[in-house]
C-alpha positions as CSV (number, residue, x, y, z in Angstrom):
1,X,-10.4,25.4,-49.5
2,X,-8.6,24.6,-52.7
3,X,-6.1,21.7,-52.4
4,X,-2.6,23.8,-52.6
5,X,-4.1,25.2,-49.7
6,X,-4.2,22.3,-47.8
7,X,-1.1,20.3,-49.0
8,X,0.4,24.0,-47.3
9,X,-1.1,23.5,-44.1
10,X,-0.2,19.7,-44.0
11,X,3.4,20.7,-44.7
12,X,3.3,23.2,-42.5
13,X,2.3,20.9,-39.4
14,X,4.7,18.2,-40.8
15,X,7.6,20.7,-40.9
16,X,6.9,21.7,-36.8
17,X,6.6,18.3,-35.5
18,X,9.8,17.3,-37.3
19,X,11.3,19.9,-35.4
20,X,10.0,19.1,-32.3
21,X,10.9,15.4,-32.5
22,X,14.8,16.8,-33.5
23,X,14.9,19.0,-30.6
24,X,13.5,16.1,-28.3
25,X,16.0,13.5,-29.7
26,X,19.2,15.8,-29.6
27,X,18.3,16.8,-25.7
28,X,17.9,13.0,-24.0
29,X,20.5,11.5,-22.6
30,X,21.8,8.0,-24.0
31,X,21.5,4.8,-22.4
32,X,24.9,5.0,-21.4
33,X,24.4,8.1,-19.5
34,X,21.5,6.8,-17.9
35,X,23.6,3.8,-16.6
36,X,26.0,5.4,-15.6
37,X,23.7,8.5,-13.4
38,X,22.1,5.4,-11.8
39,X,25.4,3.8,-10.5
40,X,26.5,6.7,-9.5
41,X,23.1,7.0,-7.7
42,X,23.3,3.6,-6.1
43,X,27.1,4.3,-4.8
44,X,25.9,7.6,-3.3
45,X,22.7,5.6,-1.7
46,X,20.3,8.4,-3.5
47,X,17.9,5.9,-5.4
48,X,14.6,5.3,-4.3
49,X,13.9,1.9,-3.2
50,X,11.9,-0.4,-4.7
51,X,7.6,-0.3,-4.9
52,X,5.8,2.5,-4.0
53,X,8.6,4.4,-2.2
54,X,8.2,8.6,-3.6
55,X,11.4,10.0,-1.4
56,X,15.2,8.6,-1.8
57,X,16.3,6.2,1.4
58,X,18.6,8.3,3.5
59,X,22.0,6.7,5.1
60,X,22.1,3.3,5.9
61,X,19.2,0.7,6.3
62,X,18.1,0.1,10.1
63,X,20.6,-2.2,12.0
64,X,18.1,-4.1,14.1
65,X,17.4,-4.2,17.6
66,X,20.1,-3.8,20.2
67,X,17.8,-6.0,22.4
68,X,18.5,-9.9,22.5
69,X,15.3,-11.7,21.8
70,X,15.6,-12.5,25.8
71,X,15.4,-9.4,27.0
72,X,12.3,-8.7,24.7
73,X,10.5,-11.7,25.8
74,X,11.0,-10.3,29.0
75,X,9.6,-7.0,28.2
76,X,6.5,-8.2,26.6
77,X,5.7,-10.4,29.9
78,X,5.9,-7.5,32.3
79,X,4.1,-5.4,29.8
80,X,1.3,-7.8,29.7
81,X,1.4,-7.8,33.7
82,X,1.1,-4.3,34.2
83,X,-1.5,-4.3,31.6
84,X,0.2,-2.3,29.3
85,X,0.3,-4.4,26.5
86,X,-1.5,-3.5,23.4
87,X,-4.2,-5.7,22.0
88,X,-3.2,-7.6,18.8
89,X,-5.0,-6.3,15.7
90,X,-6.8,-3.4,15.6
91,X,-5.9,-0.7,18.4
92,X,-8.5,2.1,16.9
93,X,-9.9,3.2,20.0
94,X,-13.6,2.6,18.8
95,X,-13.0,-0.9,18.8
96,X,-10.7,-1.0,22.4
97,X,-14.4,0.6,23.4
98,X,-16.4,-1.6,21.8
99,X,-14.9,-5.0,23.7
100,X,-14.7,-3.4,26.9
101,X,-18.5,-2.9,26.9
102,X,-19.0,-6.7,27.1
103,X,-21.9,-8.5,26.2
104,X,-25.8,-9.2,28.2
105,X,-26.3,-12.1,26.0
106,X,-25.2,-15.5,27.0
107,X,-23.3,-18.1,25.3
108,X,-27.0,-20.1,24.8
109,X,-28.4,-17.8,23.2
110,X,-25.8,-17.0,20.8
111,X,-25.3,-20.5,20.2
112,X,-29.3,-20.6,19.4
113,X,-29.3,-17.7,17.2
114,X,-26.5,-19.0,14.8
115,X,-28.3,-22.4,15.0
116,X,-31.8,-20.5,13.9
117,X,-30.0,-18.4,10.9
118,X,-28.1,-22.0,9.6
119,X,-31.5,-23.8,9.1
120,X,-32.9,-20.5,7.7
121,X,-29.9,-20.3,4.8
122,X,-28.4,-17.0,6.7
123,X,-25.3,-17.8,7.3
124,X,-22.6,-16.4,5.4
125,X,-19.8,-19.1,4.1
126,X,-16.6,-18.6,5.6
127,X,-14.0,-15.8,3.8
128,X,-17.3,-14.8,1.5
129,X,-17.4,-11.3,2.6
130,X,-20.7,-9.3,3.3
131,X,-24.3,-11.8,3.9
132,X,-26.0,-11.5,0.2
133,X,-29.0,-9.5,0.2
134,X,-32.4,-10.9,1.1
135,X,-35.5,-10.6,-1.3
């Protein structure tokens, strides 16, 4: 290729982006536009709150509980009565089954095997996560 040809093509793709970049300028709204959509957003109650939210909050936030903390107390003592109160933590249902199975080993033993895997170097440190491998 000679080099008028490519000083064309080089003025060619210059003159399209230039174009582009006009159109793209002339179509955005200004800050002051911007501004003043989002006020009128937040007086309607139509922005999304903040984080991770995807979906506008609708109406007004929650008003609490109509419940005085009494009364709840209350609830939570008869619930764990009848039995119907739900275990703190985890409430998968794998693990409800898992600690009503119980255990045939006794508190000795236990207490023997942690004792045996602390001389050894077995135990994992508090908060570390997973044991390290073993070679």
């Amino acid at each position: 290729m000679s080099s008028k040809s490519i000083l064309v093509v080089v003025a060619a793709v210059a003159a399209s982006l230039s174009c582009q970049l006009a159109l793209a300028q002339a179509s955005s709204p200004t800050r002051a536009q911007v501004k003043a959509e989002t006020r009128a957003a937040e007086k309607s109650g139509a922005l999304a709150p903040a984080g991770e939210s995807v979906t506008p909050a609708t109406g007004t936030p929650a008003s609490g509980s109509q419940l005085t903390r009494a009364q709840r107390k209350a609830a939570t003592r008869q619930a764990r009565k009848d039995g119907t109160l739900a275990p703190a933590g985890s409430t998968q249902k794998a693990d409800v089954a898992i600690q009503k199975q119980g255990t045939d080993t006794t508190r000795a033993a236990r207490k023997a095997t942690t004792l045996d895997a602390a001389k050894k170097g077995e135990l994992v440190p508090a908060g570390q996560g997973s044991p390290t491998p073993t070679k």
